[in-house]
Backbone atoms as SQL, in Angstrom:
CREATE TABLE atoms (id INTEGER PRIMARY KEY, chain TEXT, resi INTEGER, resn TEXT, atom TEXT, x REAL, y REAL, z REAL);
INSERT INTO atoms VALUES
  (1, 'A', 1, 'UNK', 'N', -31.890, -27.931, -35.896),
  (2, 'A', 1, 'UNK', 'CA', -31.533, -29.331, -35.937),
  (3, 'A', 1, 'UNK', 'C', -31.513, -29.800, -37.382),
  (4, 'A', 2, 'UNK', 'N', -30.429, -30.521, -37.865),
  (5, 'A', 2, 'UNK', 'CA', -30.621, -31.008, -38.952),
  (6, 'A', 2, 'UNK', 'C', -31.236, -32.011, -39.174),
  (7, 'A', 3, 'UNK', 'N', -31.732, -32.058, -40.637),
  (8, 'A', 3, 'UNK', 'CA', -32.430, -33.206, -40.768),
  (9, 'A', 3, 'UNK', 'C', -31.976, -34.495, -41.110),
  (10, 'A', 4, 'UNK', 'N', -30.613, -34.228, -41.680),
  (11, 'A', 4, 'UNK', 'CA', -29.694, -35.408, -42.048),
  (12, 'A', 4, 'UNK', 'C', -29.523, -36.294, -40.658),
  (13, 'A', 5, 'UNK', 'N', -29.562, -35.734, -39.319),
  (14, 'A', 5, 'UNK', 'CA', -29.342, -36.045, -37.980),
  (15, 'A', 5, 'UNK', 'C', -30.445, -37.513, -38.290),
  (16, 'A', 6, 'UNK', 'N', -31.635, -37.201, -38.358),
  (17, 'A', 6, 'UNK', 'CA', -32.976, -37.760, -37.914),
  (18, 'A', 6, 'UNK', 'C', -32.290, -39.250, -39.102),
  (19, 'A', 7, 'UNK', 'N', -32.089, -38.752, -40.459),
  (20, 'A', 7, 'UNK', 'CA', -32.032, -39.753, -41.402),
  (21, 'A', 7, 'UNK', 'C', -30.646, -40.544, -41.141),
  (22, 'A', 8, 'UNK', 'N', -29.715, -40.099, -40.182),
  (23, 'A', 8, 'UNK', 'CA', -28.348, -41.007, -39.535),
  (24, 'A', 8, 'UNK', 'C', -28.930, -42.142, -38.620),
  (25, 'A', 9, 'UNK', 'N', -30.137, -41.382, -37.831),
  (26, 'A', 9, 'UNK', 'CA', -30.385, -41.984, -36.856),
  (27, 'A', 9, 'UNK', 'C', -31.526, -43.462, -37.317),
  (28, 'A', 10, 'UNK', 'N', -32.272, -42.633, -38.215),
  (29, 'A', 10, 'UNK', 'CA', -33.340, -43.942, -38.714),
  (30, 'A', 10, 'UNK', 'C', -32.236, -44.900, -39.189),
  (31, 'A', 11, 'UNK', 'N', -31.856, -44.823, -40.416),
  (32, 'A', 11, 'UNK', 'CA', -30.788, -45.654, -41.213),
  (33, 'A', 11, 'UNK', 'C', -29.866, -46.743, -40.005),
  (34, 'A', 12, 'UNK', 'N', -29.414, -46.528, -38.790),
  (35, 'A', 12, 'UNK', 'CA', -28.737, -47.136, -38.170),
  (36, 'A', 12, 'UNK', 'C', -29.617, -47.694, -37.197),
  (37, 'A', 13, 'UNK', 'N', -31.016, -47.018, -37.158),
  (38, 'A', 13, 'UNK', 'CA', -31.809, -48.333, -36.352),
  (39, 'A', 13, 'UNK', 'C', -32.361, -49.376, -37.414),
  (40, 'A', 14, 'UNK', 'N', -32.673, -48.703, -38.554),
  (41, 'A', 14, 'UNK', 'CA', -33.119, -50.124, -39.725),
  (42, 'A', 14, 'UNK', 'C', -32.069, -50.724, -39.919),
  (43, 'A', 15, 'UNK', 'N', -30.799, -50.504, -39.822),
  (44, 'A', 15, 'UNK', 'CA', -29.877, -51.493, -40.363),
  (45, 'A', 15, 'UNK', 'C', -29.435, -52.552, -39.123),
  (46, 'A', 16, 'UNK', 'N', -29.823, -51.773, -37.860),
  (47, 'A', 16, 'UNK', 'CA', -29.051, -52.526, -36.818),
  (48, 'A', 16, 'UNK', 'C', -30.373, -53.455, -36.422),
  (49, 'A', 17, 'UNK', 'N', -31.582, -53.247, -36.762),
  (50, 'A', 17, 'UNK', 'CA', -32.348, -53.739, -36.462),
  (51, 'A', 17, 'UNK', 'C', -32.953, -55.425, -37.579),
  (52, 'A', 18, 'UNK', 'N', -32.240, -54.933, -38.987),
  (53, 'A', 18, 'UNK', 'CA', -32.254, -56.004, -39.199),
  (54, 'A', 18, 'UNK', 'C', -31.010, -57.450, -39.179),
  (55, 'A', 19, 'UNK', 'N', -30.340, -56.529, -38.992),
  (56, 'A', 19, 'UNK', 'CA', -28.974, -57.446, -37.986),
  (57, 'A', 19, 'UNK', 'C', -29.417, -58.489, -37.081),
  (58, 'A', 20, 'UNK', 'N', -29.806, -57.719, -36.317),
  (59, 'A', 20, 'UNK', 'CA', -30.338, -58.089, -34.625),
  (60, 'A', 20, 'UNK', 'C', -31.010, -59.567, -35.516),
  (61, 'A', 21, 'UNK', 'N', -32.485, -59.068, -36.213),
  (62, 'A', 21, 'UNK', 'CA', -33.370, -59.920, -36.833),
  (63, 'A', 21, 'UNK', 'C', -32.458, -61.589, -37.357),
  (64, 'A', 22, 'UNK', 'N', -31.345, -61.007, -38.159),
  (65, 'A', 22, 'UNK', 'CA', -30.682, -62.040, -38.574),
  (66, 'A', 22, 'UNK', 'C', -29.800, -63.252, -37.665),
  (67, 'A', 23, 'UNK', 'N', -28.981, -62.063, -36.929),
  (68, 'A', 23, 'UNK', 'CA', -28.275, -62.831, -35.896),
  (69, 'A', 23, 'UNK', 'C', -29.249, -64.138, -34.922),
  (70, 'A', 24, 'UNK', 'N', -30.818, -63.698, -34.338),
  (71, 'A', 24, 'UNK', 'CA', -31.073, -64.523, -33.700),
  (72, 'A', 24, 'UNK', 'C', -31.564, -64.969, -34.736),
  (73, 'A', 25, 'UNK', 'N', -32.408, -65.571, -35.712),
  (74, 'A', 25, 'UNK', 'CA', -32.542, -66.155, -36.629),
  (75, 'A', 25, 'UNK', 'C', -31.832, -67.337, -37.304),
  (76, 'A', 26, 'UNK', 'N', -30.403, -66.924, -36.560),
  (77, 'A', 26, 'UNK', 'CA', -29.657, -67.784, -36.914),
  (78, 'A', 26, 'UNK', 'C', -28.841, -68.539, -35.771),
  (79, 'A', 27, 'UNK', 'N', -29.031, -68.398, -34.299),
  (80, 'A', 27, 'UNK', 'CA', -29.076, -68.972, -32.981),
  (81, 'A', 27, 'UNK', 'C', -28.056, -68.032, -32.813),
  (82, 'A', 28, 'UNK', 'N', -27.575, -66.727, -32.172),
  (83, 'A', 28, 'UNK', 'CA', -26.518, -66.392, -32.242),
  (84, 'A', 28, 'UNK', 'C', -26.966, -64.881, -31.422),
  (85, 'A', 29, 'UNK', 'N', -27.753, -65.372, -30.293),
  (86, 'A', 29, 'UNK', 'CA', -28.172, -63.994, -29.594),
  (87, 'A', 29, 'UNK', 'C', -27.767, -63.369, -28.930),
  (88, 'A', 30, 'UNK', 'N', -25.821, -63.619, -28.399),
  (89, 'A', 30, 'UNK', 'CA', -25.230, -62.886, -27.551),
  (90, 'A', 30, 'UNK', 'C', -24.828, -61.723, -28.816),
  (91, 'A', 31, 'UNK', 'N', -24.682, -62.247, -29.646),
  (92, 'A', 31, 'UNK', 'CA', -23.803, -61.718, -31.030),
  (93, 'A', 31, 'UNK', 'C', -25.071, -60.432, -31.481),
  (94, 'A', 32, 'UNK', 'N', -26.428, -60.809, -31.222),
  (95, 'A', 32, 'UNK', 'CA', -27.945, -59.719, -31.687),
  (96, 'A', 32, 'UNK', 'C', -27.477, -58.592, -30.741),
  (97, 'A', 33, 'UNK', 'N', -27.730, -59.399, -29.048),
  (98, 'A', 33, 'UNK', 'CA', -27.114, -58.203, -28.101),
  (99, 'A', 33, 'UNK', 'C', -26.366, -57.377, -28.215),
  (100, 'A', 34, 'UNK', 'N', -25.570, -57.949, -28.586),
  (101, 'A', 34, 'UNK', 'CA', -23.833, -56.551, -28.960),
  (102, 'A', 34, 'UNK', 'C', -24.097, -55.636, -29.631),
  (103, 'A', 35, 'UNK', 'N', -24.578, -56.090, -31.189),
  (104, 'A', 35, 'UNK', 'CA', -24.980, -55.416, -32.452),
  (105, 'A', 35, 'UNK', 'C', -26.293, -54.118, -31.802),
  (106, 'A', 36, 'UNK', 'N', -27.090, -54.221, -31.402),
  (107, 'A', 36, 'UNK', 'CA', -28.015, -53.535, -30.692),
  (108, 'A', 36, 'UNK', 'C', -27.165, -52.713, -29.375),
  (109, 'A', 37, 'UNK', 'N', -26.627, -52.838, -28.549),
  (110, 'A', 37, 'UNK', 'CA', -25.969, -52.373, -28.230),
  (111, 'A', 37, 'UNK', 'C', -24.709, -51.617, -28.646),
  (112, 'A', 38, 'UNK', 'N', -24.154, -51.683, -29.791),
  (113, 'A', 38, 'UNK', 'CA', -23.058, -50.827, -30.099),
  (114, 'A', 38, 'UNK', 'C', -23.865, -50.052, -31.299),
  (115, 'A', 39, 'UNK', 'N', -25.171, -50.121, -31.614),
  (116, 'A', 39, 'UNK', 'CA', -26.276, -49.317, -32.386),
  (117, 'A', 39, 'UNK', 'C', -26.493, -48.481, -31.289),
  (118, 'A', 40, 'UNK', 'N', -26.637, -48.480, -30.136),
  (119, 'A', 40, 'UNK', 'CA', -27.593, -47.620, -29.634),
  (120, 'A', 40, 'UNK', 'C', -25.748, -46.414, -28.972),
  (121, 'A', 41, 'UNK', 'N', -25.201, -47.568, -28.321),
  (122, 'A', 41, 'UNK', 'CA', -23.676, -46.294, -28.283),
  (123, 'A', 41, 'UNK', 'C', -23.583, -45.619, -29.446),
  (124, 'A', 42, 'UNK', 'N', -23.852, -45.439, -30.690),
  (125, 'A', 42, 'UNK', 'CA', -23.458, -44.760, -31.636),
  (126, 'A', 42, 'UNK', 'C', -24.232, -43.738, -31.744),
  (127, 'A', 43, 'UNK', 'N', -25.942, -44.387, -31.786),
  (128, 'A', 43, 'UNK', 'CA', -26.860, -42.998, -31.649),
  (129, 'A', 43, 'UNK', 'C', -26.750, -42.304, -30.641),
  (130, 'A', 44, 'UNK', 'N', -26.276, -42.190, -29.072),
  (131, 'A', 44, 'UNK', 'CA', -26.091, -41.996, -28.351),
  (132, 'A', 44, 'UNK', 'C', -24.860, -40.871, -28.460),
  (133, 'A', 45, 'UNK', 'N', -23.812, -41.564, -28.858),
  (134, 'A', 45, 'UNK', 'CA', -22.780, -40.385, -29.222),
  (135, 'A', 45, 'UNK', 'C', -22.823, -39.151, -30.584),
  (136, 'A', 46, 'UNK', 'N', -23.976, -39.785, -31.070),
  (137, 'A', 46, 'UNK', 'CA', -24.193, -38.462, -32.519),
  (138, 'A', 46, 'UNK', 'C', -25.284, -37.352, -31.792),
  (139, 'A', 47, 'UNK', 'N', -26.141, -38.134, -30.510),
  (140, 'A', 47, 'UNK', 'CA', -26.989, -36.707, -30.095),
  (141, 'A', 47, 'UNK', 'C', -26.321, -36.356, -28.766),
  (142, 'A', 48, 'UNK', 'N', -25.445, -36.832, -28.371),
  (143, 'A', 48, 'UNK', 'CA', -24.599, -35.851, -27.532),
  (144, 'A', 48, 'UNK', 'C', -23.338, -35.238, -28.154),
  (145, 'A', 49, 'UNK', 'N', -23.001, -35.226, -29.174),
  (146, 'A', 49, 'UNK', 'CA', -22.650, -34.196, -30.062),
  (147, 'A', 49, 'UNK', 'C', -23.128, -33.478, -30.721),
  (148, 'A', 50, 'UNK', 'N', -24.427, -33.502, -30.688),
  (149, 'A', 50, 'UNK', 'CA', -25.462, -32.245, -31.085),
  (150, 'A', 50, 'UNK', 'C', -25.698, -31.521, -30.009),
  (151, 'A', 51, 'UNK', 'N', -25.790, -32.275, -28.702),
  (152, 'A', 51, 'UNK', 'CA', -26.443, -31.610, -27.523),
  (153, 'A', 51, 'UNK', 'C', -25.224, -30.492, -26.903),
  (154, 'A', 52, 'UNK', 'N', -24.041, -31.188, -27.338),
  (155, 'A', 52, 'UNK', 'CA', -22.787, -30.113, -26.822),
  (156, 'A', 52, 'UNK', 'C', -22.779, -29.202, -27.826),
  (157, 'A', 53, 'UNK', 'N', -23.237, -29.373, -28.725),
  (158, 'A', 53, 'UNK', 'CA', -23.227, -27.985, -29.580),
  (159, 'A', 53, 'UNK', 'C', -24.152, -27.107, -29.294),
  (160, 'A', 54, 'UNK', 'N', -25.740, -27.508, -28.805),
  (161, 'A', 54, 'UNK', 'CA', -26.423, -26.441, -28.607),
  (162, 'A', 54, 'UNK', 'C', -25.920, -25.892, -27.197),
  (163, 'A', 55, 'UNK', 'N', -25.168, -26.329, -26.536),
  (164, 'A', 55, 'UNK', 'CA', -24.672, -25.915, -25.357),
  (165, 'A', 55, 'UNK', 'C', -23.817, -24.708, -25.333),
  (166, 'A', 56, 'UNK', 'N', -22.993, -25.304, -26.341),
  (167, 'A', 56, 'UNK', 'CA', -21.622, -23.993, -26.947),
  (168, 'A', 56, 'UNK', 'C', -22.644, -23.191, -27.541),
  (169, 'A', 57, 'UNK', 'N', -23.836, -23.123, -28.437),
  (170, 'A', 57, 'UNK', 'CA', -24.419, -22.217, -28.898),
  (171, 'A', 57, 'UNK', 'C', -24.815, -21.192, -28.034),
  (172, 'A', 58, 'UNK', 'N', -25.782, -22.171, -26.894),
  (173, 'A', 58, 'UNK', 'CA', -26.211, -20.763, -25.880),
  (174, 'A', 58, 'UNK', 'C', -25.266, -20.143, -24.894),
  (175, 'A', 59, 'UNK', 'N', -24.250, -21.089, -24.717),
  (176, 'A', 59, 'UNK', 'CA', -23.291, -20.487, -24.022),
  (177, 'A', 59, 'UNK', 'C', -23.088, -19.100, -24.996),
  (178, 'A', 60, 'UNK', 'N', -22.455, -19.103, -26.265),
  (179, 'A', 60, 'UNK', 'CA', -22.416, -18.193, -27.351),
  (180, 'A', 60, 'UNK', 'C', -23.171, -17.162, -27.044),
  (181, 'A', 61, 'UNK', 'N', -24.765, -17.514, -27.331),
  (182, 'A', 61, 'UNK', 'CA', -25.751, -16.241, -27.301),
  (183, 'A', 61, 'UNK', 'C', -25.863, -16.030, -26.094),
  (184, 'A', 62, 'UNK', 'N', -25.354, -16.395, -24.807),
  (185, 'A', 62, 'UNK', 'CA', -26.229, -15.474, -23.198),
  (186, 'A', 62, 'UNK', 'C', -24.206, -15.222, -23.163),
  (187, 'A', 63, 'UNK', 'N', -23.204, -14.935, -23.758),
  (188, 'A', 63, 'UNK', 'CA', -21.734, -15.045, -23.247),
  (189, 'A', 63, 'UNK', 'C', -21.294, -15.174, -21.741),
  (190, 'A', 64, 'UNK', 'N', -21.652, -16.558, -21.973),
  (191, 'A', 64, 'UNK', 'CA', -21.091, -17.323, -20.954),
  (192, 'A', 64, 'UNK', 'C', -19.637, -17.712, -21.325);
């Protein structure tokens, strides 16, 4: 697993997290919702593109 993975993933919860912080801060909490939500679809799609790779991997090593 890479480690750059872990530092994609922190970086886009601190950034989306101080979003979120700002948006309601500023009365605007359907707008926090979204932002948190299209944060978490993103991390979501970077570890199921890791997860299909270790898939193709073991598929690889047992030749499936």
């Amino acid at each position: 697993m890479d480690v750059d993975l872990i530092f994609k993933i922190a970086a886009i919860g601190i950034l989306v997290s101080v979003l979120n912080q700002v948006l309601i801060r500023s009365g605007r909490d359907e707008q926090a919702t979204m932002v948190t939500l299209t944060g978490l679809v993103v991390v979501l799609m970077l570890v199921v593109q890791q997860i299909s790779a270790l898939f193709d991997l073991v598929k690889t090593l047992f030749g499936l």
